[in-house]
N, C-alpha and C positions, 0 to 999 in steps of 0.2 A: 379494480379487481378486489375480489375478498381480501382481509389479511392473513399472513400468515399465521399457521398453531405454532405450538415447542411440540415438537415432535416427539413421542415416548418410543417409538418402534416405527419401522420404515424399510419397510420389507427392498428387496431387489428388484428390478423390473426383470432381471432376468438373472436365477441366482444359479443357473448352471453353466453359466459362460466360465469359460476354461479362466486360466493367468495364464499372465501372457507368456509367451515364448523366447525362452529363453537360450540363445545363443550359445555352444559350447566354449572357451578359447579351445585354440589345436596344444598339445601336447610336443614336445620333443621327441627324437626318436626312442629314447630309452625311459618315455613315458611319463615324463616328469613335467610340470604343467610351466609353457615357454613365460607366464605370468603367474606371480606367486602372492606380488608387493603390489599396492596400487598407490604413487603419492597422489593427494590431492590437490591441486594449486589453486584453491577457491574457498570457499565460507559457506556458510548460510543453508537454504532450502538445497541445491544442487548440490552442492557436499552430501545432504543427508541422500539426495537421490542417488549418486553414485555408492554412496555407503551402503545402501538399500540392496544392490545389484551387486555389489561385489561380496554382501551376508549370502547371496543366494549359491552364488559362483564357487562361497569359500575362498575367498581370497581376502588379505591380510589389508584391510585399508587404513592408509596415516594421513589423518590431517595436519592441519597448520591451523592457526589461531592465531589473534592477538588478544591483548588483555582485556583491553575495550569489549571483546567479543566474546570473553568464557563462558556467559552462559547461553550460547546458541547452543542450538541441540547438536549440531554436526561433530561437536567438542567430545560430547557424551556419546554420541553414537557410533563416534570413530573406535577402531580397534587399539589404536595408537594416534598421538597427538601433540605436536610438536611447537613449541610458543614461539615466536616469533617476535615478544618484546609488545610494547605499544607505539599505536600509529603517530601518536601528539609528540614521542619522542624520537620517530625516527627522519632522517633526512629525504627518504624517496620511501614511499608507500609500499609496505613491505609484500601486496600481493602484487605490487609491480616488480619486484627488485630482481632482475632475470640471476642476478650472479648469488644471490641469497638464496632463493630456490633451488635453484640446479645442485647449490653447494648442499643444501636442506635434503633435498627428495637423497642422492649419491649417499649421506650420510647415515641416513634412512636405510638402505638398503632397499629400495625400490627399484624394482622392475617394471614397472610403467608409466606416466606419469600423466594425468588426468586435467587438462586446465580450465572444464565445467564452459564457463560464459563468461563475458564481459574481459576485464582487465587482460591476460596477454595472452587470452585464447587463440585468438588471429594475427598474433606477432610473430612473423616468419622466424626472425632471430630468435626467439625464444625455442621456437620448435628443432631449430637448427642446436642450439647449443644445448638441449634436451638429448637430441639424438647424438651427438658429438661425446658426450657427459657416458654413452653407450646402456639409456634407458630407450624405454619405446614410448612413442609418443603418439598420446589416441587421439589422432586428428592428422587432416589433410598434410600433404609436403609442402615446405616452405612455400618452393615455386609457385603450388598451386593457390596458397596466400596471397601471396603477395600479384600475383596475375590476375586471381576471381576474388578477394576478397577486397582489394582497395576500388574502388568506385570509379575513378580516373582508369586504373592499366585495366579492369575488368571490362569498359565497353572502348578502348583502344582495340583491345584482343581481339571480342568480338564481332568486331568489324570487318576486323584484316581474315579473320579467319571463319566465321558463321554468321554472312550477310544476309540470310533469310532469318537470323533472331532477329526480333524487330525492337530500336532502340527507342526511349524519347529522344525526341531534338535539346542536342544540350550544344556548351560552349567547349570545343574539343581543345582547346588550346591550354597552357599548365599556366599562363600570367595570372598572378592573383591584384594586378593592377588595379585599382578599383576604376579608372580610362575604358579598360580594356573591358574589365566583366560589365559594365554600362551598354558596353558600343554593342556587345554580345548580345544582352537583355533586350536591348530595344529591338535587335533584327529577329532574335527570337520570340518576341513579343511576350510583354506582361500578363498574367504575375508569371513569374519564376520561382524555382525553387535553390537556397543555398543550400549544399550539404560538406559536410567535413568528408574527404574522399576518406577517409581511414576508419571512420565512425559508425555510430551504431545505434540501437536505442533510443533514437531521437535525441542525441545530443550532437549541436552544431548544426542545427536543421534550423531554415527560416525560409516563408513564405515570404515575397517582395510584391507587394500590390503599385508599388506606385513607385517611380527614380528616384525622388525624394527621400525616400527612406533606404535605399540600396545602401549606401556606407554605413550605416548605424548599425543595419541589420549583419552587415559582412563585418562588421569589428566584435555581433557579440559573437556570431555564427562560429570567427578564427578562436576567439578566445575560449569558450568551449571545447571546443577541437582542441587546442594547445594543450588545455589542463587535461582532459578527460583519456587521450588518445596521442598525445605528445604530438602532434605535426596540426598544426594550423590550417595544411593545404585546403580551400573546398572547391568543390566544383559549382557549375550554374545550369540549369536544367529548365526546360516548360514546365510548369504546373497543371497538371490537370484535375479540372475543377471536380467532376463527377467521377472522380477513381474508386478502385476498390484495391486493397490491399491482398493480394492474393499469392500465398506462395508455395513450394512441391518441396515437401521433404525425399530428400535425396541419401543412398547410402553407396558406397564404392569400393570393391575390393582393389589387390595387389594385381590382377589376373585384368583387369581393364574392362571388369564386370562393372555398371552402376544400376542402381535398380530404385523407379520410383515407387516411393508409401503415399502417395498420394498431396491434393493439398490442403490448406487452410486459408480459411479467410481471416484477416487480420486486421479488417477498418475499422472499429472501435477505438479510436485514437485521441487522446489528447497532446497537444503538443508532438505530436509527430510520434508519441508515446504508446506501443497499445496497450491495451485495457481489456477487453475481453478478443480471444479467438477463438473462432470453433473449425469443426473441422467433420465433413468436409465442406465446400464453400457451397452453400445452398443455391447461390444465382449463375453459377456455370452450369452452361446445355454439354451435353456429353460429347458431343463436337468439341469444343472449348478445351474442355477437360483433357482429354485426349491429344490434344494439339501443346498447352501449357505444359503436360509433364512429360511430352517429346519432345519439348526445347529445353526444360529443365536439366532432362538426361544426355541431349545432345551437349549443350556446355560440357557439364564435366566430364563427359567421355571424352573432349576436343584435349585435354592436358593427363586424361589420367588418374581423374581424382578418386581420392580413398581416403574413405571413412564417412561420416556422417555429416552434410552440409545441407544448407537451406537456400533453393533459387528463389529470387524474388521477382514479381512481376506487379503492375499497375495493369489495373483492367477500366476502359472506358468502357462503362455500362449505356453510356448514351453509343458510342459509334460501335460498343460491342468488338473491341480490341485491344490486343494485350500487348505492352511493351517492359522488355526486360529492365530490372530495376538495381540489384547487386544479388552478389553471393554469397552468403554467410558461411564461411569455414569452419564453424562447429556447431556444437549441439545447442537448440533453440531454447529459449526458454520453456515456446512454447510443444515442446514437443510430446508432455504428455498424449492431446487432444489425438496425436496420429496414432501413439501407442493404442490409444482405447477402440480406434477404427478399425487399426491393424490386426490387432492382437499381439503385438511384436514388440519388447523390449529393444531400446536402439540403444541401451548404455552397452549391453552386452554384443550388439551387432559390432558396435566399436573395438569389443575389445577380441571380438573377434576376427574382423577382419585387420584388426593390427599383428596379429599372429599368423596372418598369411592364409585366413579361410576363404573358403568358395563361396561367394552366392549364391551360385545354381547347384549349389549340394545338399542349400536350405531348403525341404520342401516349401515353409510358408513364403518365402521369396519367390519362388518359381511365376507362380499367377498371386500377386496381393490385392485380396479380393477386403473391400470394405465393408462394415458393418453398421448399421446404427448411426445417431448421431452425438458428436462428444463437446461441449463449451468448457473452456479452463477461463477464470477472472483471477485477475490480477488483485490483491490486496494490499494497498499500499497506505504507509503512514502519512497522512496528507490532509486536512479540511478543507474540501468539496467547497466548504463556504466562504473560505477568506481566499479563493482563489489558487487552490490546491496549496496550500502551503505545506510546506516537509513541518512532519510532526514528530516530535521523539516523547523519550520516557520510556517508564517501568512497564509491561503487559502484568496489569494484576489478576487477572484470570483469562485464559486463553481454552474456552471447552469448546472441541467440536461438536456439530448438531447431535444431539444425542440420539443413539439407538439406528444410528445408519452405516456401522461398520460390521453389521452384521454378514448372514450369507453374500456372496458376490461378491463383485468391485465394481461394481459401476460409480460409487464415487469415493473421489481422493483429496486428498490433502496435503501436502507438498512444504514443508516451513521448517525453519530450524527455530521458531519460536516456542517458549513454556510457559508455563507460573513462572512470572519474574524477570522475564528475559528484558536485557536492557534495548530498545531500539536509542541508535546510538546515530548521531549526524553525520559518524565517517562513515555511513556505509547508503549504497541506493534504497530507498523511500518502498521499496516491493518487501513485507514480511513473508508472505503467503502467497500460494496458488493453490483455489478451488476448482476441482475440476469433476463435472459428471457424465456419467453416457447415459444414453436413452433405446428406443428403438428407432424414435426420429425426432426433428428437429422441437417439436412444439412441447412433447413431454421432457425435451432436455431443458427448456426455456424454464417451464414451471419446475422440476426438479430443481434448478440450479435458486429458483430467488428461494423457494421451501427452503434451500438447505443456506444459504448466504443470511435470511431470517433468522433463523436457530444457532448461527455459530456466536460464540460468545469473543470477544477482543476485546476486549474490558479495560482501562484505563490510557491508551493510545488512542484518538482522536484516528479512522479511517474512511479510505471511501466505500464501506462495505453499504452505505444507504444509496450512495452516488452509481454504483453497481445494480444494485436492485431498479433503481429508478431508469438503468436502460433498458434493461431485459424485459422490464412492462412497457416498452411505450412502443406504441404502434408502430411508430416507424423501424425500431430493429426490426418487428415481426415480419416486416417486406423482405426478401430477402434480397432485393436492389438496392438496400442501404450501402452511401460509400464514407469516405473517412474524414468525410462533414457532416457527420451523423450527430456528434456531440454540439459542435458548434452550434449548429442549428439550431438545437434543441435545448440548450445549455439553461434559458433560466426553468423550463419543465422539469427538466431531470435536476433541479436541487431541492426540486420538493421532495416530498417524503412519499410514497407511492403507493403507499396504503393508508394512509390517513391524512384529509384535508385539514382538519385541523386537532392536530395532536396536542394541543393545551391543554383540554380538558384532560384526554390520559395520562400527561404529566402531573398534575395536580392529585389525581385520582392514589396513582401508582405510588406517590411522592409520598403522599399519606401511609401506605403500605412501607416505604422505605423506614420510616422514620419508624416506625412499631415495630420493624423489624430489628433497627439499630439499637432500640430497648431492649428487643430479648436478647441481644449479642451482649449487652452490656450488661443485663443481670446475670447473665453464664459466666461471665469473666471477673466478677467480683470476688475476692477472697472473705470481705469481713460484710457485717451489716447486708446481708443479703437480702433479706424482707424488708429492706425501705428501699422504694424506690429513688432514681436521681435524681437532684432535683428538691427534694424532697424541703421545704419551708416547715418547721414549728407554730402555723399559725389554720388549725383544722377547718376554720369558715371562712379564709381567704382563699376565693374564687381560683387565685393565680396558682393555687396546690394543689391542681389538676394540672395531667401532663399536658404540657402546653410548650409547642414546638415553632418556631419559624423555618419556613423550609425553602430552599429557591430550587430550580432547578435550571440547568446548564444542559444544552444541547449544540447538534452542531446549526441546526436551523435559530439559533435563539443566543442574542447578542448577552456580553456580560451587562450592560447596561442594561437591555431589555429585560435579564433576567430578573434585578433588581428590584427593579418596575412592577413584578409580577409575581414579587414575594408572597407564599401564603401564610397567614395565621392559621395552625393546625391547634386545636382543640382536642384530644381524644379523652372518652370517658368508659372505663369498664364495663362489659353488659353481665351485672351480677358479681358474682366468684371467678369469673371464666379469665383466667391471663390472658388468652388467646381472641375475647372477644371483645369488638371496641365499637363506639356509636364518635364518629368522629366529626367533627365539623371545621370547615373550612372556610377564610375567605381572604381577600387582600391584606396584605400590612396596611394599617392607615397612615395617610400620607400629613405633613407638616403642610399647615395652611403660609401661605408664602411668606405672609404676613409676620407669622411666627418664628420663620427664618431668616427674616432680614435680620442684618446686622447684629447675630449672635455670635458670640465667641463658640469656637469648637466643641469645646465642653460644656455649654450651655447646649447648642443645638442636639449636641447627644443625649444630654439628659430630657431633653424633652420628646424626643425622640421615643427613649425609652418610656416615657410616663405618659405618651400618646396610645403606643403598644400592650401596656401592662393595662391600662384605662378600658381597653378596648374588652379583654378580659371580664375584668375584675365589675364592666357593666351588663355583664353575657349578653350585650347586642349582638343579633342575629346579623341586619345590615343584609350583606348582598352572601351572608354564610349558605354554602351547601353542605348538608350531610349526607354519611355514608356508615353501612356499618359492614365492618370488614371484620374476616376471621381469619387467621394465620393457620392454616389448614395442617402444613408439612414443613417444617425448612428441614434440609435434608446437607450437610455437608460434601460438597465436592472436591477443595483444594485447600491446601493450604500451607502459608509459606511462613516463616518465624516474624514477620509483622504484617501481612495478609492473611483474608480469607473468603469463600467462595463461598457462596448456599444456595442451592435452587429452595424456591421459598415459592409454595403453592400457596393463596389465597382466593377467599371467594368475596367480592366485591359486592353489596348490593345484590348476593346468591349469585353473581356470575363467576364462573371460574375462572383463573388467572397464574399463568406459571411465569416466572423471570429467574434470572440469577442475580442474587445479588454480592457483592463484595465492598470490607471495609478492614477498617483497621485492628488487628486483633489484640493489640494492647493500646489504650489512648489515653493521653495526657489532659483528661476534664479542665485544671485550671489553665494550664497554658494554653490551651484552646481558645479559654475564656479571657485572656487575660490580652491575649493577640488581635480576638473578633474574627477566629478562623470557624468556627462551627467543624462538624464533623464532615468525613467526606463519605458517602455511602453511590457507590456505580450501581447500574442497573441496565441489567440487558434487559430489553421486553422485546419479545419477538415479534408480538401485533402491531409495534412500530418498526420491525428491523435494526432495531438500532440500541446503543448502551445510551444512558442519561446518569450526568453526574447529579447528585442532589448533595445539598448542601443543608444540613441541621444544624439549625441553631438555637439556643434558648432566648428571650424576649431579651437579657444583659447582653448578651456574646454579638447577637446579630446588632443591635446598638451599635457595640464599638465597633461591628464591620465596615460600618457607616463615614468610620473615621478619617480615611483616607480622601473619600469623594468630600466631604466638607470641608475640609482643608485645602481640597484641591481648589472648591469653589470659590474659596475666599481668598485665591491666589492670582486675580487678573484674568483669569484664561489662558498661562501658558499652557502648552500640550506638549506633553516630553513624549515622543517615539523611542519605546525599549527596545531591544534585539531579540526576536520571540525565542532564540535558539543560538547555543555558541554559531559565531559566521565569520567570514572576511567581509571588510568593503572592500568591492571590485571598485567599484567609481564613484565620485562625489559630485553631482551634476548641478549642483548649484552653491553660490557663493553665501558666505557672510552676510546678510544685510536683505538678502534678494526676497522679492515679495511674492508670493507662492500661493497658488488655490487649490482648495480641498482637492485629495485627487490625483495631484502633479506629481508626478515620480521626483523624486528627492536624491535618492541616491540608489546603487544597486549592490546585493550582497551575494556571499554565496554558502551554501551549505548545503548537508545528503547529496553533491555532487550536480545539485542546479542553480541557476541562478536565478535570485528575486527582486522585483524591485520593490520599492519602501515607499508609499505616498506620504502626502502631503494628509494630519488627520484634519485638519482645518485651512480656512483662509487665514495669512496673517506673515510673519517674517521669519526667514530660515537663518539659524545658527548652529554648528556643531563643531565640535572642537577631535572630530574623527581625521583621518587622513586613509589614503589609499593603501590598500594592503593591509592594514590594519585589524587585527585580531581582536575580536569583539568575544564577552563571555554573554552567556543569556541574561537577559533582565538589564543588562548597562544601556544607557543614555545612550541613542545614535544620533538622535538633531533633538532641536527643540523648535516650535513654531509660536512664536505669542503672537 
């Protein structure tokens, strides 16, 4: 497919579509509104969403925070906001802590109390000692938790009481034997699926292909469950292979009213995780449809339920039948996607129907009729390329696509991220949800990578390319894709899906960074402004032209490879013009082998360096391209007291060219140099979809970056495996001594609330002086392999 523009304007597909509708609370008799206070018992993007709806309502919303998390937006957005201390110091995870909260929200003077998703949305106790506390609680009755929300009493119930739902074949019995779930597995035949019956989110989910691996997989499956959702229990189910993930938003009054919003399809799944949903499900026939959100509504009518849940169901798209899957007792992640069909806000249907309103008094409830089609993507902190790994750090520029919040809403934006915001390993790996509506499915497809292209997430490593690269590939556009859609397709979609090969546009762009990083740095100079950096007292040595070493870091492009692929930048002024450059480019040249045998460190460095300055100082052309670039516009957007943001228009070779770029707004030239750190300059380009870190260095600085790998080299070949990210060891799977090949899982850790495992980076012998439990900072020694 073409690449994407940066979008300057981006009109609505439909800019007269209403907002949505919004729900009144009921009033007390003497008119005074039965909801005043809203506490929030959550964080992040869903704070900001309830914060959102309760700005509309006029109602007084308080959050909670912890330290770790001040600067999410939800902090700022709240009307009040209440600390909570930090997570690293407290004993029990403080958005777990039922008796902290209850005592938090009472304190507060709240009148409601909101628990968003995840941590103790679906914890009956919690909802019970909420209502006890004598606040109103926006979600389902304990009962109904604890019956339709645990996985295990949910299809007990439904058994005994609505034997035309149709269930998978699972193991009905509560032994978590591993005898017993075995003897189960084989009658039900393989694969099977483990799930945590309490669980959610695709934690404590495992596929079983083979008996073999049933205990392994049932020890991480319980362990998951234990940490995530306190009870271990899981259940054992068929798998079925060609499912689709399909489920009916549900809402339920006091009055024994439930009324379906319709469904969503939801297979876009990694690890049992979704990733993208839309809504509605494109491969249900109106039969189907009509049948799935008469069983969705028949459930919750069988107990009563009220307020806002989600039925789930698995759809065999080969036998063309649905079987019920669990019930989610609160509000979805994904429930934008229904909102944009609907036209219906459901924060406020909640707080509505918690106040004792009628459904059928709602006109837009009466018949909900759908509109158009709507896809929300998950944005999460993760590298697509090391095997999604959790990614943290600073967001140093966070710009939505520009010029698409104009007339309408057909798209949204969902995040408690800014300039600055820390992503932090205590919290899940999701920043963001993008979400757009269309008139149907194909313009929502191309609307969503347009605008996933153009949004900026600048110094966080995400899957916003790994996103892109589903939404293009043929098989989503089927709409009989099921939730083996990624697997399948897994090493396609880690390419980059608008460019086969983007080396040359790094190289291109990298050039452009680096002239940019110039004019940053002559703005920010106080003294000697007319000499440039850099700058040598010797006027006919070659080397006093600016002359740059550039790498560049992507997530498709190893640090090694980056190396490897270092350019020699050349730039020379065309005329008087600051703005105009004739630049040439070409590899760093490489040490003949020869010349690195058995050099002491600082030898190899220095010739290193005098291989690179030689390079120069003989203007060989060699394997150089050039380019001449003009720095057309940088225009500032952000900026933070040690960042900064610039869309930076250039014309490459006369083609035009827009990106953002960001760097450091005050930098320390010698320590820079004195380390071999070169400068760090980000760069969104949106004809790649994606941010690229470049790295500037002068012909000394990149030298001593050198330093570490040549030392490393003349060290035997041990390989020290760092901790990418503070973690715990969960488990230590091999010994002292034990002889191990590239590859081999070593140990397993945990952090952002998943667990990883740690290979093996070479063949060779495993040592580590870790132990289990064990609190690991980023960057420390986990094993070593020589």
């Amino acid at each position: 497919m073409s690449s994407p523009r940066m979008e300057t304007s981006l009109e609505s597909a439909d800019s007269q579509r209403p907002p949505l509708f919004i729900a009144q609370p009921l009033l007390n008799s003497d008119g005074s509104p039965k909801i005043r206070r809203v506490f929030i018992a959550n964080r992040g993007e869903i704070a900001c969403r309830i914060i959102a709806t309760c700005r509309k309502l006029n109602l007084t919303s308080i959050a909670i925070y912890v330290q770790e998390d001040k600067g999410s937006k939800h902090f700022a957005d709240a009307d009040e906001a209440i600390d909570l201390g930090r997570i690293e110091d407290a004993a029990i995870n403080p958005f777990l802590d039922i008796d902290l909260l209850v005592s938090k929200a009472v304190e507060a003077g709240a009148h409601a109390l909101h628990p968003g998703y995840g941590y103790l949305s679906e914890n009956p106790d919690f909802a019970d000692r909420v209502r006890e506390a004598g606040l109103i609680f926006l979600g389902p009755s304990s009962l109904a938790m604890s019956t339709l929300g645990n996985k295990r009493s949910s299809k007990d119930y439904l058994s005994q009481k609505a034997p035309e739902v149709p269930l998978i074949p699972g193991f009905s019995g509560t032994s978590q034997s591993l005898q017993d779930l075995e003897d189960a597995a084989k009658s039900i035949g393989f694969p099977v699926m483990l799930k945590a019956s309490a669980g959610g989110g695709g934690k404590g989910m495992r596929i079983v292909r083979d008996p073999s691996t049933l205990r392994d997989e049932l020890e991480r499956a319980q362990s998951e469950a234990r940490r995530s959702f306190g009870s271990e229990d899981c259940i054992l189910e068929k798998y079925i292979e060609a499912g689709k993930h399909v489920e009916v938003q549900i809402i339920g009054d006091s009055h024994g009213r439930v009324v379906s919003l319709w469904d969503r399809d939801c297979s876009v799944q990694r690890r049992h995780q979704k990733v993208i949903e839309e809504a509605p499900c494109p491969w249900l026939s109106d039969d189907m449809r009509t049948r799935i959100s008469k069983s969705a509504t028949r459930i919750a009518e069988l107990i009563g339920y009220e307020g806002a849940g989600t039925v789930e169901f698995v759809v065999d798209v080969v036998a063309e039948k649905y079987y019920f899957l669990e019930v989610n007792a609160r509000l979805q992640v994904e429930h934008p996607i229904t909102e944009e069909i609907t036209g219906v806000d459901l924060v406020s249907l909640q707080l509505y129907v918690a106040t004792g309103g009628r459904l059928d008094e709602l006109q837009p409830l009466k018949s909900v009729a759908r509109n158009g089609h709507a896809i929300e993507c998950r944005l999460c902190a993760e590298d697509a390329q090391r095997d999604f790994f959790p990614e943290h750090g600073v967001v140093r520029a966070w710009q939505p696509a520009p010029g698409i919040l104009g007339p309408g809403r057909d798209i949204r934006y969902e995040t408690a991220i800014q300039n600055g915001s820390q992503v932090s390993i205590y919290f899940d790996s999701m920043i963001a949800k993008l979400i757009v509506w269309a008139p149907n499915r194909t313009q929502a497809i191309e609307k969503m990578i347009r605008i996933l292209a153009n949004t900026a997430c600048v110094g966080v490593r995400t899957n916003q390319l790994f996103l892109q690269a589903c939404l293009s590939h043929s098989d989503f556009k089927d709409p009989a894709y099921t939730t083996s859609f990624i697997g399948a397709n897994l090493k396609t979609l880690l390419r980059n899906p608008h460019q086969a090969d983007p080396s040359t546009l790094y190289r291109s762009l990298g050039a452009t960074a680096s002239l940019y990083l110039k004019s940053t740095q002559y703005a920010s100079r106080s003294t000697f402004r007319h000499v440039r950096l850099g700058f040598r007292n010797q006027r006919f040595d070659p080397i006093n032209r600016s002359v740059n070493v550039l790498v560049a870091y992507s997530e498709q492009i190893t640090r090694e490879e980056a190396q490897e692929q270092a350019s020699l930048v050349v730039a020379e002024m065309v005329g008087n013009d600051s703005r105009h450059f004739n630049v040439y480019s070409q590899k760093v040249p490489q040490l003949e082998s020869s010349e690195n045998d058995k050099q002491s460190p600082a030898n190899a460095l220095t010739a290193k360096y005098n291989i690179i300055s030689a390079a120069v100082r003989n203007g060989s052309r060699g394997d150089q391209s050039s380019q001449r670039i003009l720095l057309e516009e940088v225009r500032r957007i952000s900026q933070t007291p040690n960042w900064h943001a610039d869309v930076v228009t250039s014309s490459i070779d006369g083609k035009k060219t827009t990106a953002i770029y960001c760097t450091e707004t005050r930098q320390n030239y010698s320590s820079s140099a004195d380390k071999g750190q070169g400068t760090v300059v980000y760069a969104h380009i949106p004809i790649l979809g994606t941010w690229v870190e470049y790295r500037v260095y002068s012909c000394l600085t990149f030298a001593e970056s050198m330093r570490e790998s040549i030392v490393a080299a003349n060290d035997g070949g041990l390989k020290v495996v760092k901790a990418p990210m503070p973690c715990k060891v969960l488990r230590i799977l091999k010994q002292a001594g034990d002889k191990v090949e590239k590859g081999e899982t070593l140990m397993v850790i945990e952090s952002m609330k998943m667990e990883m495992s740690i290979a093996a980076p070479d063949d060779g012998e495993f040592s580590t002086t870790r132990r289990d439990g064990e609190a690991i900072d980023e960057g420390s020694i986990l094993c070593e392999v020589s």
